[in-house]
N, C-alpha and C positions, 0 to 999 in steps of 0.2 A: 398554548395559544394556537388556534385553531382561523387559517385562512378565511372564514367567515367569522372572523372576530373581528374582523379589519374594517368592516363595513361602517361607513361615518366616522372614521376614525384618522387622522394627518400622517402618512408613512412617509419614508423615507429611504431606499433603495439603495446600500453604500456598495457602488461596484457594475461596472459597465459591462463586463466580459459576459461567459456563458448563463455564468450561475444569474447574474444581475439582471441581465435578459429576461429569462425564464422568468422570474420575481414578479417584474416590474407588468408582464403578460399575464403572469394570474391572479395577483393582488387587484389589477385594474377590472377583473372582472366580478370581482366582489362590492366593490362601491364604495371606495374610500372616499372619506372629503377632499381627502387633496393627497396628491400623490407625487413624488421630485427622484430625479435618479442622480446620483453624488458621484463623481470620481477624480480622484485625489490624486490619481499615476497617470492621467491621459501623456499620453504620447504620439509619435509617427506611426507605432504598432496598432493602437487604437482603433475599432471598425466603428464605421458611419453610425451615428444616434438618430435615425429620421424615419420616417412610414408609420408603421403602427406604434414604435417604442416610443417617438419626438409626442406623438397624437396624446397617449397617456399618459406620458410623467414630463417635463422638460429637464433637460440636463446640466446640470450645475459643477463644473469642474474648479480643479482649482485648491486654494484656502476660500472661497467662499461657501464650497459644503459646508463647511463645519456649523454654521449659522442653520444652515436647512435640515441638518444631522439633530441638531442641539434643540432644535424648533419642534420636532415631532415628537407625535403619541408613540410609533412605533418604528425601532431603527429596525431592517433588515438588511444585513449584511452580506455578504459572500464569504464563503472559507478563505479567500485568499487574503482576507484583511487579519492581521493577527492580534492577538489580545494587548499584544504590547504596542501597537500602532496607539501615539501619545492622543490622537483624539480618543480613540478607546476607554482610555484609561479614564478621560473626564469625560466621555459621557456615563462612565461610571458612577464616579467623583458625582454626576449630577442626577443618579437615577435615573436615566433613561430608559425605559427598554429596551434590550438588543435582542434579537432572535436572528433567525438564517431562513431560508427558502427551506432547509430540510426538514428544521425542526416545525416550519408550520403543516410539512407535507407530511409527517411522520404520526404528528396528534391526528390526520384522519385514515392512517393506513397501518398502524405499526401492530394490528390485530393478524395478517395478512403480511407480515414481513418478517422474513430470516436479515439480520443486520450482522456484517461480516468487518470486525477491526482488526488490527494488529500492526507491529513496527514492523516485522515482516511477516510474508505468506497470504494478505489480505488479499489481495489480487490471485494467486493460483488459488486457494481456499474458494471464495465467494464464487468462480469460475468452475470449480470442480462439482461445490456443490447445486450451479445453475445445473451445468451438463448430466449430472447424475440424477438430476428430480425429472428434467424430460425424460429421460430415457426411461424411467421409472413411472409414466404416464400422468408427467406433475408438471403440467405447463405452469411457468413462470414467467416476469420479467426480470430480467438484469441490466442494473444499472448502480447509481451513485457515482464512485471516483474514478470510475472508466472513462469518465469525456459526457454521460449524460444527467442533468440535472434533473433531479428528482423532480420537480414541476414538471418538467416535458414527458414522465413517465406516462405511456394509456392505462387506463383501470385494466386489471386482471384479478386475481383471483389469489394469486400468490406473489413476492415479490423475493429477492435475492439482492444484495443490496454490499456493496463493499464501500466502507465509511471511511474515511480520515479523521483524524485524528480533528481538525478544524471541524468537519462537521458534526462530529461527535458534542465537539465544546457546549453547544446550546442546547442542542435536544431536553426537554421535559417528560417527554414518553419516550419508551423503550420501545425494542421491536420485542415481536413475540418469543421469537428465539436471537436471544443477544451473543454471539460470537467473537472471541478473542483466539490470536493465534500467537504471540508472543508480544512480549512487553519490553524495550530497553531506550535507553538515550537516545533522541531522536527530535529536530523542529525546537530545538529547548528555545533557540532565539524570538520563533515567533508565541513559543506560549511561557515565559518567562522564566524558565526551569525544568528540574528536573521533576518533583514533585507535581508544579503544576502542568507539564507536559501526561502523567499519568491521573490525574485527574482528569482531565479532559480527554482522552483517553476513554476511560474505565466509565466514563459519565454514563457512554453505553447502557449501563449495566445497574444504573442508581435509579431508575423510574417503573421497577416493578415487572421485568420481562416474564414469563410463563415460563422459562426454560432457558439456563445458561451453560454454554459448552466451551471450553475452553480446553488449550493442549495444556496436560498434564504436566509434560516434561521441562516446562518451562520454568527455572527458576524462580524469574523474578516476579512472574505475573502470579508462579503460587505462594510469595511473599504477600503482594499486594489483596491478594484475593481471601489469602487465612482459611478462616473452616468457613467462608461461605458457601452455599450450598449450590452444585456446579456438577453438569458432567464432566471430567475429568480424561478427555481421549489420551490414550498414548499408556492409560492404569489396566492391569487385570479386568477389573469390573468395566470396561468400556471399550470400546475398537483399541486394537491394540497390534504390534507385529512380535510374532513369538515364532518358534520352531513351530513348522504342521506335519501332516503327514506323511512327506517323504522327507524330514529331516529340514527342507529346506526354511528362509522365513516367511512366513505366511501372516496374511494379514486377519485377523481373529474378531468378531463380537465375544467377548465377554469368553467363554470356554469351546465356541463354534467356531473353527475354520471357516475363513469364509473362500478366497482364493491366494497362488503364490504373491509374495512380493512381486517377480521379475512381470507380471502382469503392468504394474503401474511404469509406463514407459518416462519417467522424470527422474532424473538423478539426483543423490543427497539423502542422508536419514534428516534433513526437516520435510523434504516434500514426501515421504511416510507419513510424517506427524500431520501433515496439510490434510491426505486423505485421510488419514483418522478422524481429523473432526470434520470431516466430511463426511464421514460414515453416521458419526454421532448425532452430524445434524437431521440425516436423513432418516437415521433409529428416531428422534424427537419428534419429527411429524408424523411417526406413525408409517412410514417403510417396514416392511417385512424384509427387514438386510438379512437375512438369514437365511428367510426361503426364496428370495430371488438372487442369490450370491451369484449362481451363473449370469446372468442377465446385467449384472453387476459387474463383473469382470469382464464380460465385454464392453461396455461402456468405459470401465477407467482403461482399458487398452488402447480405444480411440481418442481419447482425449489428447488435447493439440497442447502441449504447455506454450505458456503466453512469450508473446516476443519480447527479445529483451533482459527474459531470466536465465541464464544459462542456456541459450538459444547454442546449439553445437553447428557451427559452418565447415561445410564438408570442403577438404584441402588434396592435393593429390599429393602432397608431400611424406603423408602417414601421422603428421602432425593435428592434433585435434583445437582449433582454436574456438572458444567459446565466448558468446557476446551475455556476459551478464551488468549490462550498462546500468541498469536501474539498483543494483545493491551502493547505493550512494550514502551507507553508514561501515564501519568499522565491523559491527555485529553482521552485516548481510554478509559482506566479504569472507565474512570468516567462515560462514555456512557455506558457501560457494566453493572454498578451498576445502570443507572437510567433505564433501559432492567429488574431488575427485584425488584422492590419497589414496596413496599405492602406486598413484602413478607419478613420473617426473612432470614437476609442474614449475612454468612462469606465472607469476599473478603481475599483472598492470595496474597502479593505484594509481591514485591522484585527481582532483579535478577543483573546481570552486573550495576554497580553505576559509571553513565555515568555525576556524577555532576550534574541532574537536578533538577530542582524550582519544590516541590509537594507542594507550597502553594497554588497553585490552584486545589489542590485535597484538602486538609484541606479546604479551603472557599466552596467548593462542598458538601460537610460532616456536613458541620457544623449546620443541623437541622436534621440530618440521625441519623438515629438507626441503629447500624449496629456492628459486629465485624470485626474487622482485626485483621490478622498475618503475623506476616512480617517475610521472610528467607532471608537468605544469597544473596548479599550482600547488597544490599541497602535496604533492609527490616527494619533492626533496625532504618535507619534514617526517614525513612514513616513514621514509627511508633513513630517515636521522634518528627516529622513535626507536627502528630495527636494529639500530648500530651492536654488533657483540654477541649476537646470538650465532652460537657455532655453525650450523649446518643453513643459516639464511644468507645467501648470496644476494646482495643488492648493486641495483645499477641508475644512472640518471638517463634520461634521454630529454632530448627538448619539445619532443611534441607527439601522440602520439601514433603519429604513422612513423615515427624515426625508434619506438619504442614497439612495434610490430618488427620491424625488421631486423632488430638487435633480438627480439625473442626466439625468429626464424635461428639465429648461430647461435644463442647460447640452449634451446633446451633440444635433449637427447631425443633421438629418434623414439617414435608412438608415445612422445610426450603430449601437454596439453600447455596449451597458452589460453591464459584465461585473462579478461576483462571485466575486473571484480573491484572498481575505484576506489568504492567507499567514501565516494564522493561528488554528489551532482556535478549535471554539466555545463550549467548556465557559466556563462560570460568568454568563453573560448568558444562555444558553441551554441545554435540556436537553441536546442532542446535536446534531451534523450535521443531522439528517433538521428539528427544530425549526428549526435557523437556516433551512437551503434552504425550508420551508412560508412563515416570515416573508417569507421577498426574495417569493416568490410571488406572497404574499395581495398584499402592498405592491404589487407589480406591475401586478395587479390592480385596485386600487382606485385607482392613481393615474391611471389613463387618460384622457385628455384627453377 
């Protein structure tokens, strides 16, 4: 379904925020019969509905969307409405159609788009591979799950695109080159499961893309995927990091050196596996990664890893403390902690207790030397999860600036204190950006 499908046609707008915005501005310029914008969570958070948005749709909050929802030829939704939101389910229950602002923006652009998913790495990924196509003389836009809604995108020429899992759900066309970078438990509440969380997911990847690149090394996602037909980063036959010419690890096309590892300034063997298919992506478009590798390696040298993922705050204590606020699963955390082994490490867990499985953080542990402290609120049960493994030190604190300052005494000098939750931050804090300023300030002012 295609934006100029809409024309003479009754829509319905479920969602006020960015995404519902954007929608409700370009669907009106196509000439619906009637057009209504629905929101079901209004609150004091809520911004004003009046000027050009009141002009085009009127806004119906409340339990009386559902009537306006139920009443329409075409629902368009926001990602942040989830499959299992019980009106969902009966506009299902009634045939309705549902699509998103992406999926209508994707049926006229996805010829002309690299589409970037995964449970983690989508964000350094889609970011590597925007930085690396300019410098490579491939003007792009970048956008999707960074903050800008694919309606507000300008026409270009090429686009870079990091999807969520929500926006992935409805899509009917693929992008040209459809991108995964790993696959695990993740959102299960709002897409009803485990199964249907990879479904919607992988949807990505079911409408016919020109070219699929996916990391290799990834277990589950080479479960999910089987013998379909896929680059494969991270194998022999595709970008890869193997020994190069002085012994050291180098990162490889295929049997070509391209340049060292210590070139890519991000720590972790996943963010290796990130540039890998980032290389893959740029081999698919037709990059000559091979013969521009110099020009190439300047490029990933400059590259600013994003804030928030293992962001390292410089301390004058000799201690390394690292803000990786956004690893809010079990799975990121875990990649976070093997980013820095060898070294004495604190990890700080805990935050909104979303009911998830951390036995797969314990079986990860379970030959690690390491401390943790667990804060509010799912912290005590991490730490309950961790109970008995020999060489895991665990601590409680009540909040975490009081679990900054417990890290300062317990780990060993040129150790590293890391902030690796495995747990969003809503309800103790306003958002990511508020928690990472706390571990900061805390940081800060704990200094010996």
């Amino acid at each position: 379904m295609r934006l100029s499908d809409l024309r003479g046609r009754h829509v319905a707008v479920w969602g006020a925020g960015r995404e519902g915005r954007a929608a409700v501005i370009a669907i009106a310029a196509h000439g619906p019969a009637d057009l209504v914008a629905v929101d079901d969570s209004a609150n004091f958070l809520t911004l004003p509905w009046e000027g050009p948005l009141a002009a085009a749709a009127p806004l119906v909050t409340g339990e009386d969307g559902f009537a306006r929802l139920a009443a329409a030829d075409v629902v368009v939704r926001s990602p942040g409405v989830p499959n299992t939101h019980r009106w969902m389910v009966e506009l299902r229950r009634r045939a309705v159609p549902v699509t998103q602002g992406s999926a209508l923006w994707m049926a006229d652009h996805a010829d002309r788009t690299v589409g970037v998913t995964g449970s983690k790495g989508k964000s350094t990924t889609s970011s590597l591979i925007s930085h690396l196509l300019t410098a490579m003389d491939r003007p792009n836009v970048f956008g999707g799950n960074i903050g800008v809604p694919l309606l507000d995108l300008p026409e270009a020429e090429l686009y870079v695109l990091e999807l969520s899992s929500y926006q992935c759900a409805d899509l009917t066309d693929s992008p040209r080159v459809a991108v995964v970078t790993a696959l695990f438990p993740e959102h299960l509440d709002a897409h009803g499961g485990e199964r249907e969380y990879y479904r919607d997911k992988l949807n990505l990847l079911a409408h016919g893309p020109h070219t699929v690149v996916v990391n290799g090394a990834d277990p589950r996602l080479a479960l999910e995927l089987g013998d379909r037909a896929a680059v494969r980063a991270g194998s022999p036959d595709a970008t890869h990091v193997a020994s190069g010419p002085d012994g050291a690890p180098w990162f490889h096309l295929r049997d070509t050196p391209l340049f060292p590892r210590a070139v890519l300034p991000l720590v972790g063997r996943h963010n290796e596996g990130n540039l890998c298919v980032a290389l893959a992506v740029l081999d698919a478009l037709g990059v000559d990664v091979a013969a521009r590798k110099d020009s190439l390696a300047v490029a990933v040298a400059g590259f600013q890893g994003l804030a928030h993922r293992l962001t390292e705050i410089p301390d004058p204590s000799g201690l390394t403390f690292v803000d990786d606020t956004l690893a809010t699963s079990p799975y990121a955390a875990m990649h976070a902690i093997d980013a820095y082994e060898g070294r004495p490490l604190t990890v700080i867990v805990g935050g909104t207790d979303r009911g998830l499985d951390y036995t797969p953080l314990r079986d990860h542990l379970a030959e690690r030397d390491l401390t943790v402290i667990g804060i509010p609120d799912s912290g005590p049960r991490i730490v309950e999860v961790l109970a008995g493994l020999p060489a895991v030190r665990t601590e409680i604190a009540e909040d975490l600036v009081a679990a900054v300052g417990l890290a300062r005494k317990l780990t060993p000098a040129g150790g590293v204190v890391l902030l690796s939750p495995a747990a969003p931050s809503y309800g103790r804090f306003r958002n990511f950006e508020h928690r990472s300023e706390v571990f900061a300030q805390a940081v800060a002012d704990t200094v010996r």
